[in-house]
Phi, psi and omega in degrees: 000132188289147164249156134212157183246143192195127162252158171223113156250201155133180217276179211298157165075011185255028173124333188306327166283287211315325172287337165300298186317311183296298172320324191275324177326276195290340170261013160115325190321311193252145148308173212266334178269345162002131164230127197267117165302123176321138164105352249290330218281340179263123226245312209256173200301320183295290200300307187305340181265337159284348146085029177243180159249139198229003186220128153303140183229116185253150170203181186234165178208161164238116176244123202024058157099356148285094192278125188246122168257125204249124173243152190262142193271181184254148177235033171242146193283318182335289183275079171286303197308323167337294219292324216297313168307322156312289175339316194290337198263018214241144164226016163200171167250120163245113190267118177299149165184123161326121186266023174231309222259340167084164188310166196212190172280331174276001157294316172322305175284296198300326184310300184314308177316295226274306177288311162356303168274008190080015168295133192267143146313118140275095177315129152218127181265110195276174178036057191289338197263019159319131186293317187264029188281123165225074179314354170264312173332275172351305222248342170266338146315302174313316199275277247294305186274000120351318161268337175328287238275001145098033177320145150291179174308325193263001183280328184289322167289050168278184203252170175203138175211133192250107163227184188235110175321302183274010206268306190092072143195193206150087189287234179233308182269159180242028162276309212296165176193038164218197175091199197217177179270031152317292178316318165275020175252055232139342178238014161281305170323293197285341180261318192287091210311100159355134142312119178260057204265165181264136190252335197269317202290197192288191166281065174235184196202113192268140195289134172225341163247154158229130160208164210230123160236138187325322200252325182251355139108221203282151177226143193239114186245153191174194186245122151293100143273346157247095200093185185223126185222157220223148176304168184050005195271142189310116202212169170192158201266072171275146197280196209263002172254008167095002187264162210276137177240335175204143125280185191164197165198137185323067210265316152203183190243125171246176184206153192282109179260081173084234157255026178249195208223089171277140143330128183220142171288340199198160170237163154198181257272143177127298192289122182269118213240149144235245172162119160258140168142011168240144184238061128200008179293182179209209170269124159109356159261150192284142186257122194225167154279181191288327153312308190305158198218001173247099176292160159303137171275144182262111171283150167308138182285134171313161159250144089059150164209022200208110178232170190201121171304166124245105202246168189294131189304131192212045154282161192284345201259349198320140165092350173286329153278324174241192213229352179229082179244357185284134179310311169327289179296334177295309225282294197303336160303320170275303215271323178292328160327301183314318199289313172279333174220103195294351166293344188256167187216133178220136181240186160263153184268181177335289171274138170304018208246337199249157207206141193256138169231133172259108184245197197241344148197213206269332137359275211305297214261013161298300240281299181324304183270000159307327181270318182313302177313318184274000163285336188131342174295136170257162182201160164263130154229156206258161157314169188255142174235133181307114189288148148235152144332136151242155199247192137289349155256027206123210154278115216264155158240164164282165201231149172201123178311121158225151197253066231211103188268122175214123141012110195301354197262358183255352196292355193263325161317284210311318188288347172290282226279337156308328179248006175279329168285006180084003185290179177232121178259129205267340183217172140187145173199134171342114111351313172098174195044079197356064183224170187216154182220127182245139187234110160259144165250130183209125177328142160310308211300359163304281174331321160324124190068331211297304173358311181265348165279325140319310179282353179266342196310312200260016176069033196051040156299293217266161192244089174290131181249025207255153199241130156324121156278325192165172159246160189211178193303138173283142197277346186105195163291151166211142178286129219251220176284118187315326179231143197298190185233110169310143172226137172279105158321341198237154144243128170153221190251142208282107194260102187310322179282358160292304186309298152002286187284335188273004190295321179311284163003284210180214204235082187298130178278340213238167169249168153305121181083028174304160170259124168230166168227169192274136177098351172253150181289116148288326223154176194253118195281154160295317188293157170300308198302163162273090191266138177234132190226150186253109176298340210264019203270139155255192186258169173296077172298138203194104236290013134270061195241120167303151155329187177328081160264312171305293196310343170260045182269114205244100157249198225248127181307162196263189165268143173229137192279182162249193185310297180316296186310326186275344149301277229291345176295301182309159137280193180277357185247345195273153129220209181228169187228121199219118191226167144026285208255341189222216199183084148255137159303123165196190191253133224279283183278125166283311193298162169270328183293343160314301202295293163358268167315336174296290193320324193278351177265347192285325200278325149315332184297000000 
């Protein structure tokens, strides 16, 4: 049986699962009563409900007398570091692109990675039945950025197909709007290169995913780029300077069906594997025999642009929703994170109770305490702070490509408030459908929180995009949130006629019978300044108190954040308390006479 290896990349939402779900539909993978979930390669809880992939995947399919191993990529730059490493098991590409929003930036990045490695591209221009599809524009875009990103001569001569993922088909014209997907299964075949591999030489294999199963411990997926390797055979682990990192052996072999993970006696030079029986090799080490003494060359991992503490809950309600609150075990949860997804980085902080974690935005480390959480952890987490450099001129910061589509009467908002963040704007041009799309290069550390403040800036319109750029000269101050924080003064339950008297005040996060404590933010001050207020005051009873009088307090629903938002909120004295069941704001020191003190050593400081 003939191979091909085929990765799909392009940017978040423009389509790569749903055309996987059709490749397996048609090639036979599901049975015809199968009942399939939509959607099927994004497997955990997070992707389905965020509607992104957020783990790289590998599977297969058979097509006429063809095994095509497909791996589907994450198409958010948080999980970058995924693609870059993927790309390596791979020997073509089909780059996906919306036939409305057109190349976006993270099209950018995996393209660039993917000619970068001499992979030739199959173009397919997705979502053609889209109403607002203008699919030649598009397609002149694509050969633009091609030339950007300095593509070759064979690079430029890609095949281009226009379909419709979720329809299942895809022609030549871009009129078609029917059929079945024969045609890109026929330019996998025909474009997409056999692996031209050594079959006779030793064995290797560069490691490019990790993952741990309960029973078989850590399994290591890759290309046998080399060689051949047999269940039980004697293997060993080299980094990326070529020093020994484990021997073992080969306890077992797996190869990709569809969506499973079958057992195989053997492999060889071609084949994308995944492989058990070593407890310390990792991603970017060669997997090899015993003889051999030359790892595979490797790329280097992105470092990190992003930390965020994470400390042991220590609120008045702690341990009442979850069940894993002890440092220990968070600690030990983050080092298993860590082990498997080589983007993160975790030390311990200052005090042992707190774990300093580094990812690549806010994204990725949203995602880490969304699953923590649904384990059972409780936690304190810090505003996010931006890693820096030192550079040869000094201190560097990171830098990140945004992207922006917006409604033409709000691009003026955006372009204020962008530049109240230090950015610079490098582009803007008519979009079509009155819209505009504005291009920045702006330090992260801008960026931080900004996001919900865009969507309201933009009546929830506008569409943000960003990609890690570089690092670059640090920018100075950038002003952070504007208005202070209601604070609770009480510990108990949140009393509506407080609540009431307190709407002048501000913008309430909480309801009437919320559980509160002294030191948690209630709400949002109008004023700059931070006010501690009492929720819990009731009325005066008194034998003239009219009858349902209490009953017509009519207040204004409160806001309530999501995770993410409420990271993105806090300040640097703030955190959040993130249990099971809730999501609260609250102040680093609860007592006041604490915060007090803090604050007069920060402002010495």
């Amino acid at each position: 049986m003939t191979l091909r290896n085929v990765a799909i990349i392009a940017h978040v939402d423009h389509g790569k699962t749903t055309l996987v779900d059709q490749l397996f539909r048609q090639s036979g993978t599901f049975r015809d009563n199968q009942r399939v979930e939509e959607r099927a390669m994004d497997s955990n809880d997070l992707e389905k409900e965020r509607g992104i992939t957020i783990l790289a995947k590998c599977t297969s399919v058979e097509w006429n007398g063809t095994r095509i191993n497909i791996v589907d990529t994450p198409g958010h730059a948080d999980f970058g570091a995924e693609v870059e490493r993927i790309l390596s098991m791979v020997d073509g590409v089909i780059l996906l692109v919306d036939a409305a929003e057109g190349p976006m930036p993270q099209t950018k990045f995996v393209t660039g990675k993917a000619l970068s490695l001499g992979l030739k591209p199959i173009v397919v221009v997705n979502k053609i039945d889209r109403p607002d599809a203008r699919a030649a524009e598009v397609l002149d875009e694509v050969f633009e950025l091609f030339l950007n990103l300095e593509a070759n001569d064979e690079q430029l001569d890609f095949p281009t197909l226009y379909a419709s993922g979720r329809a299942g088909y895809a022609g030549t014209t871009d009129d078609v709007r029917s059929g079945d997907l024969t045609p890109l299964f026929e330019e996998i075949v025909g474009h997409v290169p056999e692996p031209q591999l050594d079959k006779a030489g030793e064995f290797k294999m560069l490691a490019t995913l990790l993952d741990r199963d309960p029973f078989l411990g850590r399994i290591l997926t890759g290309r046998v780029e080399s060689g051949r390797i047999d269940v039980n055979a004697p293997i060993k682990a080299l980094d990326v300077h070529g020093n020994l990192v484990e021997d073992g052996r080969a306890t077992k072999l797996f190869a990709f069906r569809g969506l499973e993970r079958v057992p195989v006696d053997s492999a060889e030079a071609g084949d994308i594997i995944a492989i058990a029986g070593l407890v310390k090799a990792t991603v970017s080490n060669t997997i090899t025999e015993p003889a051999a003494a030359e790892p595979i060359a490797a790329r280097e991992i992105d470092p990190p642009t992003l930390a965020m503490s994470f400390a042991v809950n220590d609120s008045p309600y702690a341990g009442r929703d979850g069940d894993k609150v002890q440092s220990r075990v968070i600690r030990d949860r983050l080092e298993r994170e860590a082990e498997t997804n080589v983007a993160i980085r975790v030390t311990t902080a200052h005090d042992n109770d707190a774990f300093e974690v580094a990812g690549r935005g806010e994204l990725q480390l949203g995602v880490l305490i969304e699953t923590l959480r649904r384990e059972g952890f409780e936690l304190s987490i810090s505003r996010p702070r931006v890693l820096f450099r030192d550079g040869p001129g000094g201190r560097e910061e990171p830098y990140e490509t945004v992207v922006v589509d917006v409604d033409d009467e709000f691009s003026g908002t955006v372009i204020d408030k962008m530049a109240l963040r230090k950015a610079e704007m490098t582009d803007m041009r008519p979009s079509g459908g009155g819209k505009t799309r504005l291009t920045f290069s702006a330090p992260s550390r801008g960026l931080i929180g900004y996001h919900g403040e865009f969507l309201s800036d933009t009546r929830g319109t506008g569409i943000m995009n960003r990609l890690f750029e570089k690092y670059g000269p640090y920018k100075g101050k950038i002003e952070g949130r504007q208005n202070g924080v209601l604070i609770s003064m009480e510990k108990g339950k949140a009393v509506a006629y407080a609540l009431n008297a307190l709407e002048d005040r501000g913008v309430m996060f909480i309801s009437p019978g919320d559980d509160l404590y002294e030191g948690m933010i209630i709400g949002e001050n109008a004023k700059p300044q931070d006010l501690e207020v009492n929720p819990l005051k009731s009325k005066q009873l008194t034998n003239f108190r009219a009858s349902g009088k209490d009953e017509g307090i009519r207040l204004t629903p409160p806001r309530r954040m999501s995770l993410e938002q409420a990271i993105a909120y806090i300040q640097d004295d703030e955190l959040v308390e993130v249990t099971p069941k809730v999501v609260r704001l609250r102040k680093r020191f609860l007592d006041p006479h604490e915060r007090k003190r803090e604050s007069r050593k920060m402002e010495a400081a």
